[in-house]
Steps between C-alpha positions, in 0.01 A plus 500: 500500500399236223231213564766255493709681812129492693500168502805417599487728813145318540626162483811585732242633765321184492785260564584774792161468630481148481856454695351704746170363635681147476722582780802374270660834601348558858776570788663278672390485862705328774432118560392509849537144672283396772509245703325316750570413893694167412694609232601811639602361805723231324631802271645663805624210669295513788371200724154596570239713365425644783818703450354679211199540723681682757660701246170639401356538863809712563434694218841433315263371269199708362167334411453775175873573399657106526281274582138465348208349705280249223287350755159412378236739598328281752852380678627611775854281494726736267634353194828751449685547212866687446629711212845344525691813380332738754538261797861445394582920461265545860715208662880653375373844640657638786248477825530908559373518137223286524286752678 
């Protein structure tokens, strides 16, 4: 292999490098959308948050899986927030398959 070849290889694995620990090329994950109390409750054309409340109390909703808990670490009133997808897919679900 001549000098010449080397280098090229050399200067090829640099720009491959360099593409890499950018993140130009990393994989594309999922936008997840959360969103708070209000919004959800407006998104899902309900009256009152206190129906998305009840939807958690009965477990339709799970504190973990679609519905995240950001309350400050000295508060004891919960500030909830919803992954809009996963609360959408949990809500279409058939009761039976809920479980």
């Amino acid at each position: 292999m001549k000098a010449q070849d080397r280098e090229e290889i050399k200067q090829i694995v640099v720009e491959v490098l360099l593409e890499m620990l950018s993140g130009r090329h990393a994989p594309k994950t999922p936008d997840i959308e959360y969103l708070p109390t209000s919004a959800m409750t407006k998104f899902l054309g309900y009256t009152d948050n206190n129906q998305l409340y009840r939807l958690i109390q009965s477990g339709v909703l799970r504190i973990g899986q679609e519905v995240q808990d950001r309350r400050a670490p000295t508060s004891s009133k919960a500030d909830y927030y919803f992954n809009k997808q996963a609360c959408l897919k949990r809500l279409n679900e058939k009761p039976e398959k809920r479980a």
